[in-house]
C-alpha positions in Angstrom: 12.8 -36.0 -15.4 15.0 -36.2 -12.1 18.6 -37.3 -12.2 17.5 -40.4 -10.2 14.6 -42.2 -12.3 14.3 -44.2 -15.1 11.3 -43.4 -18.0 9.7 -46.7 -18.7 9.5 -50.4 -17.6 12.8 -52.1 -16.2 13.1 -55.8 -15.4 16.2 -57.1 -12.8 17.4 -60.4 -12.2 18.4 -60.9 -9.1 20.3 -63.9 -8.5 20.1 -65.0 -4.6 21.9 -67.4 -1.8 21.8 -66.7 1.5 21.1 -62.7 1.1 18.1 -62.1 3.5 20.3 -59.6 5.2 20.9 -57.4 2.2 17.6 -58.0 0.2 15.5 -55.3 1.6 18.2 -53.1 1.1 19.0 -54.1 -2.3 14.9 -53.9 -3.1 14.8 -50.3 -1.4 17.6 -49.1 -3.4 15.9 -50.5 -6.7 12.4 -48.9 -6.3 14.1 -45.5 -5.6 15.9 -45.5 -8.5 12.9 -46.7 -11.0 9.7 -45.9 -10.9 8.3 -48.9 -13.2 10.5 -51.9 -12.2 9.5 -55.7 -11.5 11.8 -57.4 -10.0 12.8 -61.5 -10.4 14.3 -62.8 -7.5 16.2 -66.2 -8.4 16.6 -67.9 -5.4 19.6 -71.0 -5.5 18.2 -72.9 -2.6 18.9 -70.8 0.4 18.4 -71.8 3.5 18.4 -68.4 5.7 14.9 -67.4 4.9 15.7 -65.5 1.7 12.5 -67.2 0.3 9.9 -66.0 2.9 11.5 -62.8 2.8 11.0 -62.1 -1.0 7.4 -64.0 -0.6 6.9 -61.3 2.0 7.8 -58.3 -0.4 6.2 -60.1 -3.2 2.5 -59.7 -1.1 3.6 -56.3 -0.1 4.6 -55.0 -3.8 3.2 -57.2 -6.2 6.0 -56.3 -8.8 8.7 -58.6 -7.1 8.7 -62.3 -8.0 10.9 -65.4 -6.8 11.4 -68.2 -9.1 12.6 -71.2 -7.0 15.9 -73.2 -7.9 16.2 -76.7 -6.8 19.7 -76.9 -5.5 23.2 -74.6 -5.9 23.5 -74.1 -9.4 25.7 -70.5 -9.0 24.8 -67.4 -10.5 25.2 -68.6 -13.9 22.4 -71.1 -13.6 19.9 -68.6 -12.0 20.8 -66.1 -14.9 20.4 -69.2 -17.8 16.9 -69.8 -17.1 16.1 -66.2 -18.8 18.2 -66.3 -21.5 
């Protein structure tokens, strides 16, 4: 095993508003480091195209998702829904 992977399946949360210029980054960084991950993208209503960018990985990867708040709720809300 290399220093920088992770043996088996990993699932992130990642709470979002207003972060299309630093998702791709973000989702770059992640599949690097684990080579089974899926990753849940909760959006809190952003309006800088946050959405169609994860939509746009989503068709690319297949293993990110988007879950759709309807208004600001904060990070707490996005992170309630899973717990």
């Amino acid at each position: 095993m290399k220093n920088n992977e992770l043996m088996g399946d990993v699932t992130v949360i990642v709470p979002v508003y207003n972060e299309k210029e630093v998702i791709a980054v973000t989702f770059t960084e992640l599949r690097r480091e684990c080579r089974q991950i899926k990753i849940i993208v909760v959006d809190d209503n952003s309006r800088d195209g946050t959405r169609e960018l994860v939509q746009a990985l989503h068709e690319q990867y297949h293993n990110v998702f988007l879950v759709e708040r309807p208004g600001l709720m904060g990070i707490g809300g996005a992170l309630f829904i899973y717990v």
